[in-house]
C-alpha positions as CSV (number, residue, x, y, z in Angstrom):
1,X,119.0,113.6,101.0
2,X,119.2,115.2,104.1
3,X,117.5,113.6,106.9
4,X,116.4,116.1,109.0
5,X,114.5,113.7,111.2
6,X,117.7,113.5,113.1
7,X,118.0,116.5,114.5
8,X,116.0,117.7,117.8
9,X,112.1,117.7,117.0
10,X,111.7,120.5,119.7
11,X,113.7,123.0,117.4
12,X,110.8,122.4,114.6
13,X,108.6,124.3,117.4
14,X,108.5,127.2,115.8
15,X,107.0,126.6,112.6
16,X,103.5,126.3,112.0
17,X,101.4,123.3,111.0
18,X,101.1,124.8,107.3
19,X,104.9,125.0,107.1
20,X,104.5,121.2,107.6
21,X,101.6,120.4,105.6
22,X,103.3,122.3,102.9
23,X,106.8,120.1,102.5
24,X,104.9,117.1,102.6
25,X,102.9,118.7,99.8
26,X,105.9,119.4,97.8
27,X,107.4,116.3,98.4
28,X,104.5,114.4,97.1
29,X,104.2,117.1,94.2
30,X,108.1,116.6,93.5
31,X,109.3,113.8,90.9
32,X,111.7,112.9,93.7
33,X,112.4,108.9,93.3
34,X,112.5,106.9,97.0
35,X,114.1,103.7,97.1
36,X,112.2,102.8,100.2
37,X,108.8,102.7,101.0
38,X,107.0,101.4,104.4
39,X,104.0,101.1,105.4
40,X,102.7,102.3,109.1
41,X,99.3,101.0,110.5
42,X,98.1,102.8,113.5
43,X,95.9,101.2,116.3
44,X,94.4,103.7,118.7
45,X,91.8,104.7,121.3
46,X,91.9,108.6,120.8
47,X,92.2,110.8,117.8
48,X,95.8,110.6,116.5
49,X,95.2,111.7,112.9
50,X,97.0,114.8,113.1
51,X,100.7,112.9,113.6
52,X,100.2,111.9,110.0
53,X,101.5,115.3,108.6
54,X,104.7,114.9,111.0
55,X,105.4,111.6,110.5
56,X,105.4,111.7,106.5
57,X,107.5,115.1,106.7
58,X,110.1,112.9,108.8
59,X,109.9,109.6,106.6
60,X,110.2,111.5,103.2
61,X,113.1,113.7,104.8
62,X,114.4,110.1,105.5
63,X,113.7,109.2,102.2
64,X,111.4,107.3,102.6
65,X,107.9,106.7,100.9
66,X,105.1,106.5,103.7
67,X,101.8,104.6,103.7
68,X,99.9,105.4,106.3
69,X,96.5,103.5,107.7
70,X,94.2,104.5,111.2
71,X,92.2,101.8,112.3
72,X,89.0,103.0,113.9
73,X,88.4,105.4,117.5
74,X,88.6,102.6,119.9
75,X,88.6,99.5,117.8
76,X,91.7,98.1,118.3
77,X,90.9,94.9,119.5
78,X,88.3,94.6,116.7
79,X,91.3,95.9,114.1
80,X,93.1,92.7,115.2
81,X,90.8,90.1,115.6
82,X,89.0,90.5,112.9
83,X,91.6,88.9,109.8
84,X,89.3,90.4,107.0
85,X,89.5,93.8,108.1
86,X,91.9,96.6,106.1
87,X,95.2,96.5,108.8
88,X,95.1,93.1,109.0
89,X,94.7,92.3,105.1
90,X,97.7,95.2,104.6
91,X,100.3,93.4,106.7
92,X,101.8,96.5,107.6
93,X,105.2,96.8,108.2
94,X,105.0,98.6,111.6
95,X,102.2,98.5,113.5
96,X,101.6,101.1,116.3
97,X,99.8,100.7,119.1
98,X,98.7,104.0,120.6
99,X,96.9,104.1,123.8
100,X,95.4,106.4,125.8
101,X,95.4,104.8,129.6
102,X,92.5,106.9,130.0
103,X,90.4,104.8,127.4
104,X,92.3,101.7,128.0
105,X,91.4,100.8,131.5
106,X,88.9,103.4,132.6
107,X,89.2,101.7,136.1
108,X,91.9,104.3,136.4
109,X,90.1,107.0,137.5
110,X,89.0,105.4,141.0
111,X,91.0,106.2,144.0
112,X,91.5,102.4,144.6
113,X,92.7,101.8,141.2
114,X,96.1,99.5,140.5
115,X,97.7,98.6,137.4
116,X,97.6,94.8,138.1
117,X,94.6,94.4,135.8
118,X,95.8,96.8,132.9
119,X,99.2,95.0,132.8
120,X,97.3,91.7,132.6
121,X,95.4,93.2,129.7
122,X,98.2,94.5,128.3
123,X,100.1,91.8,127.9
124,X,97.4,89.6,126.6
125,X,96.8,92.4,123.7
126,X,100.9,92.5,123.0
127,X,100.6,88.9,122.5
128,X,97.6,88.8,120.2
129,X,99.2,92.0,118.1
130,X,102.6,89.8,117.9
131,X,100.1,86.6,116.5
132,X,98.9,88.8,113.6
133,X,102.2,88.7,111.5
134,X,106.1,89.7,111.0
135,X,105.2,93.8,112.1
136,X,107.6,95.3,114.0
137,X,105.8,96.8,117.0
138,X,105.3,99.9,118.5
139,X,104.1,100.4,121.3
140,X,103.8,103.3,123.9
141,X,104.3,103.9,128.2
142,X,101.5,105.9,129.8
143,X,101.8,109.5,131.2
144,X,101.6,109.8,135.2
145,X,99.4,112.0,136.8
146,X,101.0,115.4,136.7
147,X,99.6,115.7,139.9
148,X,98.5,113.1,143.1
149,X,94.7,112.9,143.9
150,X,96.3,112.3,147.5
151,X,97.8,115.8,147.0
152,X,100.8,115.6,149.6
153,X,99.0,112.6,152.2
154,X,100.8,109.2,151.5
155,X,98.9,106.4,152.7
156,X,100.2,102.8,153.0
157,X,96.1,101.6,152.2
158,X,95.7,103.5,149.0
159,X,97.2,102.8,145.7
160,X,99.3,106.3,144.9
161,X,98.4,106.4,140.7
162,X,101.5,108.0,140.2
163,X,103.2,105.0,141.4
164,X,101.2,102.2,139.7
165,X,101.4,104.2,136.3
166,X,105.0,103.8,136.7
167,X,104.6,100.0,137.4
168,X,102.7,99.4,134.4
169,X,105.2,101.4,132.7
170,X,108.0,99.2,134.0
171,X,106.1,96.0,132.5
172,X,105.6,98.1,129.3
173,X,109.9,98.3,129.3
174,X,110.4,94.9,130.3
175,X,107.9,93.2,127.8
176,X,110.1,95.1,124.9
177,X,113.1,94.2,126.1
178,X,111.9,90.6,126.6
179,X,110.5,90.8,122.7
180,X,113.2,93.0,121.2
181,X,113.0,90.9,118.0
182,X,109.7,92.7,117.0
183,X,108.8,95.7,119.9
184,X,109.9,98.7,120.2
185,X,108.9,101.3,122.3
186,X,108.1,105.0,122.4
187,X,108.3,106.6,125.8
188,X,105.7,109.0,126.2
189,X,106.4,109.3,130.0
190,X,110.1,110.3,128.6
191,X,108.6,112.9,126.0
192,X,106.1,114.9,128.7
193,X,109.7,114.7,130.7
194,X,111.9,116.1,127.7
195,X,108.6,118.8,127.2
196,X,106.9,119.8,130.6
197,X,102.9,119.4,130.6
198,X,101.9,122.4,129.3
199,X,104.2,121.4,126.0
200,X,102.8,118.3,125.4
201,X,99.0,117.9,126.3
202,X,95.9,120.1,124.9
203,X,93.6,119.6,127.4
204,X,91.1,121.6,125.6
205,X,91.3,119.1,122.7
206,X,91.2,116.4,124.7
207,X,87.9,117.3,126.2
208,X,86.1,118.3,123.0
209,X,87.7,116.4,120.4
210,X,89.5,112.9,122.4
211,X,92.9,114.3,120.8
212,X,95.2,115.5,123.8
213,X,98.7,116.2,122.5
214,X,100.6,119.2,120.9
215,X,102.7,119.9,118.5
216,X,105.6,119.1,120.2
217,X,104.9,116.1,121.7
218,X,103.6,114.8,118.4
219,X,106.4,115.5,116.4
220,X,109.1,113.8,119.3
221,X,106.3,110.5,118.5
222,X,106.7,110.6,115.0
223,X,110.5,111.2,115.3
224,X,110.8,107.8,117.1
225,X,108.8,105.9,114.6
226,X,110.9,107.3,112.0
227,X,113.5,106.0,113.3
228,X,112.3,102.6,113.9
229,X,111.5,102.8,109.9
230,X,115.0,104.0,109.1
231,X,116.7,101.7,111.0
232,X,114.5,98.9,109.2
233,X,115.1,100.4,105.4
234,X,119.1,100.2,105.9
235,X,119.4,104.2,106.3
236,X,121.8,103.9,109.5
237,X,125.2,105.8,109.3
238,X,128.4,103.0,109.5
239,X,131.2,105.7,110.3
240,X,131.5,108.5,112.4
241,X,134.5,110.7,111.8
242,X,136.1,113.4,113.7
243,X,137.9,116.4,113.8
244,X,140.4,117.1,116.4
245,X,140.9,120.6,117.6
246,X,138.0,122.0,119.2
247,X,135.8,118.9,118.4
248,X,137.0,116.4,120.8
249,X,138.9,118.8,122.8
250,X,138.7,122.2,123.7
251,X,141.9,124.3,121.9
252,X,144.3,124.2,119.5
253,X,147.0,121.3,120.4
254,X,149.1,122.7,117.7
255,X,149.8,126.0,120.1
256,X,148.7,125.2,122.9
257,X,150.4,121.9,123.6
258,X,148.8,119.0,125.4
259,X,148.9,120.1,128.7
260,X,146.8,123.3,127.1
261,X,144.1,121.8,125.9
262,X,140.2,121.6,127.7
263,X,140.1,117.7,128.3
264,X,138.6,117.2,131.7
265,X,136.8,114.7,133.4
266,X,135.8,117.2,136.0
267,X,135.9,120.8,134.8
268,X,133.6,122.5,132.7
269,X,134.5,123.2,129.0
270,X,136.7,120.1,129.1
271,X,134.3,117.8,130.3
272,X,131.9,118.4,127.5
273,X,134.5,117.2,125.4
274,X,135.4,114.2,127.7
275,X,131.9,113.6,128.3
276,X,131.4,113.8,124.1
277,X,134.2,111.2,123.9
278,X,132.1,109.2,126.3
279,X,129.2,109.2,123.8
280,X,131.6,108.3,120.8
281,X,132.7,105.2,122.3
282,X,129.3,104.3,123.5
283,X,129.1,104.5,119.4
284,X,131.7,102.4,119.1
285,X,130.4,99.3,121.3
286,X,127.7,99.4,119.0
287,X,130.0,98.5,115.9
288,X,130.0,102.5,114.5
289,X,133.4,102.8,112.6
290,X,135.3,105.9,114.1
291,X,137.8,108.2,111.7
292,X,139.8,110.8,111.9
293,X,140.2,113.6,109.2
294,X,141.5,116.5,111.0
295,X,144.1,119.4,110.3
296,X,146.8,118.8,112.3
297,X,150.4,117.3,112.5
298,X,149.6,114.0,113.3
299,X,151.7,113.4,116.1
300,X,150.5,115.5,118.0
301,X,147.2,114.1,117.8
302,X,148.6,111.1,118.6
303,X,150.2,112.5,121.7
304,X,146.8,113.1,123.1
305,X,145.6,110.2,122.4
306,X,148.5,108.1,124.4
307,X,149.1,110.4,126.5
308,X,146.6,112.9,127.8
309,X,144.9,111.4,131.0
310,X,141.4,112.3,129.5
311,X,141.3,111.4,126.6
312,X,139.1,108.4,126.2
313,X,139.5,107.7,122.8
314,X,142.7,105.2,121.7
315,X,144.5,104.3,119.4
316,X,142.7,101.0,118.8
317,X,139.4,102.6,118.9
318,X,140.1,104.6,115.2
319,X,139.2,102.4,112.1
320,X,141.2,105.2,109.8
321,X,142.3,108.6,109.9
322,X,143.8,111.2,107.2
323,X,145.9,113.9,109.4
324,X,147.7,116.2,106.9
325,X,146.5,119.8,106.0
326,X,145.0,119.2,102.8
327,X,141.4,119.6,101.3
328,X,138.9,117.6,104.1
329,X,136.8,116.6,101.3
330,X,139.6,114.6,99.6
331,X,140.5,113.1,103.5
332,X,136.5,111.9,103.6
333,X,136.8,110.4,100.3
334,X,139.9,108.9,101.0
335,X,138.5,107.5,104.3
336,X,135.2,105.9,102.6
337,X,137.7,104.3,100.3
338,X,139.5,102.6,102.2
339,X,137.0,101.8,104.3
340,X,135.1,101.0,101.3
341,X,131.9,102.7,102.6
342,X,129.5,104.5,100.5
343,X,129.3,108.4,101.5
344,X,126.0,108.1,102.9
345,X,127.1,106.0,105.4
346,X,129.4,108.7,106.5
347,X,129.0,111.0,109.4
348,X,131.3,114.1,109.9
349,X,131.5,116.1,113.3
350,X,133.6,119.0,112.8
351,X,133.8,122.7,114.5
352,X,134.4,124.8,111.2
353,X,131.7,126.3,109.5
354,X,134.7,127.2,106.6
355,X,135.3,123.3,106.5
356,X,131.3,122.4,107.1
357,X,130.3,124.1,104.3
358,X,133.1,123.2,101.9
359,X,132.3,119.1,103.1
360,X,128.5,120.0,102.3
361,X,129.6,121.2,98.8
362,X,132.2,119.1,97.5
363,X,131.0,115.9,99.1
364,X,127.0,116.2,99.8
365,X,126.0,112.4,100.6
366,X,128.1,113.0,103.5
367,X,125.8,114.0,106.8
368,X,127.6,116.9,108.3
369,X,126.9,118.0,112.3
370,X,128.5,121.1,113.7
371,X,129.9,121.7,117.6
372,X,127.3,123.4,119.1
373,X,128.3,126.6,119.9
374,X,126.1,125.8,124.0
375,X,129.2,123.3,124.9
376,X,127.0,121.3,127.3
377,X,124.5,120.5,124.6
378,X,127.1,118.5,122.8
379,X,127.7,115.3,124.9
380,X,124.4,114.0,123.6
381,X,124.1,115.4,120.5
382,X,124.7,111.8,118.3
383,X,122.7,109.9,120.7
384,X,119.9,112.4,120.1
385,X,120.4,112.1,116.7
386,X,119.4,108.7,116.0
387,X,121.4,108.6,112.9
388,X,123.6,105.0,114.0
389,X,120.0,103.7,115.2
390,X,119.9,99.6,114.1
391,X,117.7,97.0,115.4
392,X,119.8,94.7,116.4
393,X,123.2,94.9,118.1
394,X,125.2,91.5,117.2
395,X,128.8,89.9,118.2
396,X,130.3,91.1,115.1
397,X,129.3,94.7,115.6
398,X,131.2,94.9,118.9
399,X,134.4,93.5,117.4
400,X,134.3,95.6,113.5
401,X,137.0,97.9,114.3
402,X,139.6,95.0,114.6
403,X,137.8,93.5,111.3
404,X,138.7,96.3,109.6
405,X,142.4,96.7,111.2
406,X,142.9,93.1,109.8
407,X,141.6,94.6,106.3
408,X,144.1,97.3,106.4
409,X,146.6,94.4,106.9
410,X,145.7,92.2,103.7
411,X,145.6,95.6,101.6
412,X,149.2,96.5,102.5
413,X,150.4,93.3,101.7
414,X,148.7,93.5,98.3
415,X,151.3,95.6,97.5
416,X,153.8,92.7,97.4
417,X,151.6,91.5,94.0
418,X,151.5,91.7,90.5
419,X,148.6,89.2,90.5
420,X,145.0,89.4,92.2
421,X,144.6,85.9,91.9
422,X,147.8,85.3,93.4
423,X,147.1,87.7,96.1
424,X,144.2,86.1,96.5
425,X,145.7,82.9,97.2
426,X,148.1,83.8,99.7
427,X,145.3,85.0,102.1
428,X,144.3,81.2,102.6
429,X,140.3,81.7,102.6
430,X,138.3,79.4,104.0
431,X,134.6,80.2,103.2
432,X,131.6,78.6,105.3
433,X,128.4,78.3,103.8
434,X,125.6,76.7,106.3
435,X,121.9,76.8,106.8
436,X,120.3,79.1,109.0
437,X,120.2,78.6,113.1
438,X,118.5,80.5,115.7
439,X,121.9,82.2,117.2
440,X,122.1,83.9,113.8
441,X,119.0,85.3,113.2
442,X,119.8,88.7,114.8
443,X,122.6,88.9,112.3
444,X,121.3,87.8,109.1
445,X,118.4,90.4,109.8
446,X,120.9,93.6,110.3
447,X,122.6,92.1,107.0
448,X,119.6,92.7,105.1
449,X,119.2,96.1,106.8
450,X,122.5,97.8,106.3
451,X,123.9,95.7,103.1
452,X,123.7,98.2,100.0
453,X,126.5,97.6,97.7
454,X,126.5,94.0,97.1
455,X,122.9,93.4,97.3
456,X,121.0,91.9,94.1
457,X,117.6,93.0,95.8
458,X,117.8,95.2,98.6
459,X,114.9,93.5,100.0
460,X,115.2,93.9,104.0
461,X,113.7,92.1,106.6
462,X,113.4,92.0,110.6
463,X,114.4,89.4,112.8
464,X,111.0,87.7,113.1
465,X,110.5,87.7,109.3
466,X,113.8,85.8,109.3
467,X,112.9,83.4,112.0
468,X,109.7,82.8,110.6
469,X,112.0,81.4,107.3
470,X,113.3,78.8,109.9
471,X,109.8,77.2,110.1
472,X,109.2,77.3,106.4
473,X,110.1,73.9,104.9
474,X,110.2,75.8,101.4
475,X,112.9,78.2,102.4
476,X,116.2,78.0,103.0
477,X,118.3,80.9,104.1
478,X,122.3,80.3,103.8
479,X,124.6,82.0,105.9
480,X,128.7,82.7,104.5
481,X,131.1,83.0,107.2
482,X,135.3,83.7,106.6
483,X,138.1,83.2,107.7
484,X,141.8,83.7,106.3
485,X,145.3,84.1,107.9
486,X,144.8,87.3,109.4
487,X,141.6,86.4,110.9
488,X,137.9,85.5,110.8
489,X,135.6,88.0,108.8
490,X,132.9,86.8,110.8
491,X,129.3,86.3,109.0
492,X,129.2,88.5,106.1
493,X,126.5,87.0,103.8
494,X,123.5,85.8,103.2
495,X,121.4,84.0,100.2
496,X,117.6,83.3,100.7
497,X,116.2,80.6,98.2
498,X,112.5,79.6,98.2
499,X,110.8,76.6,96.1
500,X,108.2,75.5,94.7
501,X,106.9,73.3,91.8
502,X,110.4,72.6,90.6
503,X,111.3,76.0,90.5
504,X,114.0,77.6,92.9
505,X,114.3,81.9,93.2
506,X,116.8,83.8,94.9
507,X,115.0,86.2,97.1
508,X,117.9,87.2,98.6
509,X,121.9,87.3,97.3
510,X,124.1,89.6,99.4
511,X,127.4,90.2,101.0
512,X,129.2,92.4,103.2
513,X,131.6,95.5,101.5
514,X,134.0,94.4,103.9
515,X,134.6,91.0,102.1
516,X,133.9,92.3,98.5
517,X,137.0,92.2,95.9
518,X,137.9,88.6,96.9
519,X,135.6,86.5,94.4
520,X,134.0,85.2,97.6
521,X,130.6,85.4,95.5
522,X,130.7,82.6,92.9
523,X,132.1,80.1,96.0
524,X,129.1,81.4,97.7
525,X,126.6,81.1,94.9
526,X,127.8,78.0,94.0
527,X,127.7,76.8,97.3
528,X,124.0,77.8,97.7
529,X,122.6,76.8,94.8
530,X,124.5,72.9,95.3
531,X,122.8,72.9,98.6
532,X,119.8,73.5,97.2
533,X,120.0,71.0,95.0
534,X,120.6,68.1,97.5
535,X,117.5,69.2,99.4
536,X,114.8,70.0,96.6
537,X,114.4,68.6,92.9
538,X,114.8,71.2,91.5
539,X,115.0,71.8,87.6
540,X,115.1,75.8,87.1
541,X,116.9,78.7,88.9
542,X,115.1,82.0,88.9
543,X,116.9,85.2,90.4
544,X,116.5,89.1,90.4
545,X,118.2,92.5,90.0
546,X,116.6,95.1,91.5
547,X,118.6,98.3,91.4
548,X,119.4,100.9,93.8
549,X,121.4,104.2,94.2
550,X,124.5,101.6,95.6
551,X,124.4,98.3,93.7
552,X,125.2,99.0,90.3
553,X,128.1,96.8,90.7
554,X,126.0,93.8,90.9
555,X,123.8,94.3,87.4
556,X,125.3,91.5,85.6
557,X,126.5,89.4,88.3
558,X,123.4,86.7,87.3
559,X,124.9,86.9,83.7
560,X,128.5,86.2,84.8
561,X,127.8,82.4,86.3
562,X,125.2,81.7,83.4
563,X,122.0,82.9,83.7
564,X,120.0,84.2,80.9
565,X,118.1,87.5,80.9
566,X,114.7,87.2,80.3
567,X,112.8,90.6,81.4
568,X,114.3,93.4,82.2
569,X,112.1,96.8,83.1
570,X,113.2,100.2,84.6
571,X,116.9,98.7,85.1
572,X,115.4,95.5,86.6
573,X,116.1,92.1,85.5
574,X,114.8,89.0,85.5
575,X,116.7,85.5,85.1
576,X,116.9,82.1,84.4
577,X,118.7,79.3,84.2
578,X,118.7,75.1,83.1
579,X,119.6,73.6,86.9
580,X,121.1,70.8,84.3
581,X,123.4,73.4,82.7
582,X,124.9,74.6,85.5
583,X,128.7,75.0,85.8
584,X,130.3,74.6,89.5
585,X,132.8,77.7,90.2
586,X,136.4,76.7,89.0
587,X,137.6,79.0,91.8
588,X,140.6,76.9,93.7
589,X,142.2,78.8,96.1
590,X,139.0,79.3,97.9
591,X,138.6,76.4,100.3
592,X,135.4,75.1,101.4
593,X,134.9,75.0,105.3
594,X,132.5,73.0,107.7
């Protein structure tokens, strides 16, 4: 599915609130399955009703499922104080506070007002909100006076409004980057920025109905919350990959030679493309896998990349590439492969509309994005996009590229084999399975965000749902780290077992597809489940398979180490198994770590 979300909510400002109301009416007509569902609670002071068509056309575009509550006009603190009441007793996945400063601290409107009381307030209401449960956050920044009540005086005894709306806005920043684990913000001072006043805010609804913004404010709103849900349901892109010629250079290197092509830091087409190559490897400090798949001899791509002064992007910076003149559907394929990345995760930049359409049509899980034909709107267009969006930003993201070179490594040298197991042996593993600690938490919670293929559940969860496991004497979450002679793997999976009464489930069973193919899973089962053992009585296992569009590979894992099936309903299973009849993995040339 096509997740139009991405693209700039300002060019859906031409079409009418009926052309919206009526795909979200087909969508909830359609027999369309989602895998994802999430549920959205809204806190307000003002009328907000009318983001709810917006934000369901985005999340079902997303493919997701939306559920979507209002607390009452101006009950907000009510909403969450009062534990009985329909938001609390949903336990919502993302809760969103949306304020109007206006209603908020109606102080505001004297001459002598300053934000030192609203940012009090505002932080004791943050705090309560973050009390109420594992919800991620949302919360908004305040729009400044469009114009000064001082008009062009300055006086150093009055308060300019303009000014203190900007320091309570700064607080509003600072407090979700302090509480990144569960905040998030949307900037409404950015969107009136982005839009211009008379854009974003109906004053004539605002006066008669309390409901001040417009269509296109309201759909850049419900564009950031989609992405906050997206990011969440494990919808963010892994690998971006990249044409050459006229994609991250100006020209034809072929003919023109690399002293020919428009690669500039300073001069305009060329530094579009340099500034564009700027924004891919902003991408790639976040851990997004960067390809190649281009038309060209490959040398003289190469060329540009050693040798052209401009040219930002490296060698060292490309995970894989296929440079040849074949069919660009076959090159993505092959890429994903050997990457061994689902198609969805894939993102394809690339200036042909011959070649975009034929990527569209042969491979369509792939999300294709054209070179603007306006060069200077391209240096932003994948950070406007939103499609790499995570939560969380951890050690191993910054250093996957080099994970994945070392991969490339261990599968030439399977060539040398007749044997898997034997192959398998030479790589000296050394798998490390250990309890959960704080430094980790960011980790494990992006592993249960953007793990898909080997994934018995699917069943994500946010950093503070994780570190809330850490204080649950009935839960224990396990954390598998590897290492072998080319390298460490880093922290590639995660099992989450909860007790009770003698009983012990596996909520959670997953691993990384960079580690898959190496029988890692029945040393980290095993593992798991002995740990267990040692810290609970425990006299039955109980574990799941829920499936997905990705983790049909995993259906009879349970089965393979000895569990029985019990129940089994629209492809989902149910197991069991004797904790007295369970047999240890006989896996050898796996060693066990500390």
């Amino acid at each position: 599915m096509v997740a139009s979300f991405h693209k700039q909510p300002v060019a859906l400002q031409n079409n009418t609130v009926r052309t919206v109301l009526s795909k979200v009416n087909a969508f909830e007509a359609s027999s369309c399955l989602f895998e994802s569902s999430i549920s959205f609670n809204f806190l307000r002071n003002y009328t907000i009703e009318n983001i709810e068509s917006y934000l369901k056309m985005y999340l079902y575009e997303a493919g997701i499922r939306p559920n979507i509550l209002f607390g009452g006009y101006d009950t907000f603190r009510q909403d969450l104080l009062d534990d009985s009441s329909g938001l609390c007793h949903q336990k919502p996945e993302v809760m969103v506070l949306s304020l109007i400063l206006e209603q908020f601290d109606p102080q505001v409107a004297l001459l002598s007002w300053d934000a030192d009381g609203a940012i009090k307030e505002m932080e004791s209401l943050y705090s309560l909100a973050a009390s109420k449960g594992s919800a991620l956050i949302v919360v908004n920044t305040f729009i400044p006076p469009f114009t000064s009540e001082l008009g062009i005086a300055h006086s150093v005894n009055i308060s300019d409004k303009q000014y203190e709306v900007g320091r309570l806005n700064q607080f509003i920043r600072n407090y979700v980057r302090n509480h990144a684990e569960q905040f998030f913000l949307a900037d409404w001072d950015r969107y009136v920025r982005i839009l211009g006043e008379k854009e974003s805010i109906d004053y004539r609804f605002w006066y008669m109905y309390k409901s001040p913004f417009k269509k296109a404010f309201l759909e850049l709103y419900a564009s950031d919350l989609t992405r906050v849900a997206a990011a969440l349901k494990g919808k963010a892109k892994k690998c971006l990959i990249l044409d050459c010629d006229n994609t991250l250079w100006g020209g034809v290197v072929g003919e023109d030679g690399m002293s020919g092509i428009h690669l500039d830091r300073d001069v305009y087409p060329g530094k579009a493309f340099y500034d564009f190559q700027r924004t891919v490897l902003h991408l790639y400090e976040r851990g997004v896998l960067i390809a190649l798949c281009s038309k060209n001899n490959e040398d003289d791509v190469w060329e540009v990349f050693d040798k052209h002064p401009y040219s930002l992007l490296k060698r060292e910076h490309i995970s894989a590439w296929c440079i040849n003149w074949g069919n660009k559907a076959d090159g993505i394929r092959s890429i994903a492969h050997e990457l061994n990345l689902g198609m969805d995760s894939l993102v394809v930049v690339d200036d042909s509309p011959a070649e975009r359409e034929m990527i569209r049509t042969m491979a369509p899980d792939v999300m294709v994005i054209n070179v603007p034909m306006k060069l200077y709107e391209y240096p932003q267009i994948l950070i406007r996009s939103g499609l790499f969006d995570t939560l969380y930003i951890s050690g191993e993201d910054k250093k996957r590229t080099q994970l994945y070179r070392n991969e490339k490594r261990r599968k030439n040298e399977l060539h040398n084999f007749n044997d898997i197991d034997a192959y398998l042996e030479s790589l000296d593993m050394v798998a490390c399975v250990k309890e959960l600690v704080p430094e980790n938490i960011g980790r494990i919670a992006q592993l249960t965000q953007k793990t898909n293929q080997f994934n018995l559940t699917t069943k994500r969860y946010s950093e503070l749902q994780i570190k809330s496991m850490l204080e649950q004497p009935s839960v224990s979450v396990y954390a598998l780290s590897v290492r072998d002679k080319y390298g460490d793997l880093g922290l590639t999976g995660v099992c989450i077992v909860n007790y009770a009464d003698g009983q012990a489930v596996v909520d959670t069973f997953l691993m990384s597809c960079r580690i898959l193919g190496r029988k890692l899973e029945y040393v980290f089962v095993d593992r798991c489940m002995q740990l267990s053992e040692q810290k609970w009585h425990i006299r039955r296992w109980i574990a799941s398979y829920i499936p997905s569009r990705k983790n049909q590979q995993t259906a009879d894992f349970w089965k393979s180490i000895g569990f029985e099936e019990i129940a089994s309903s629209s492809g989902a299973k149910q197991y069991v198994m004797d904790a007295r009849l369970r047999k240890k993995s006989e896996i050898q040339f796996i060693k066990m770590g500390v």
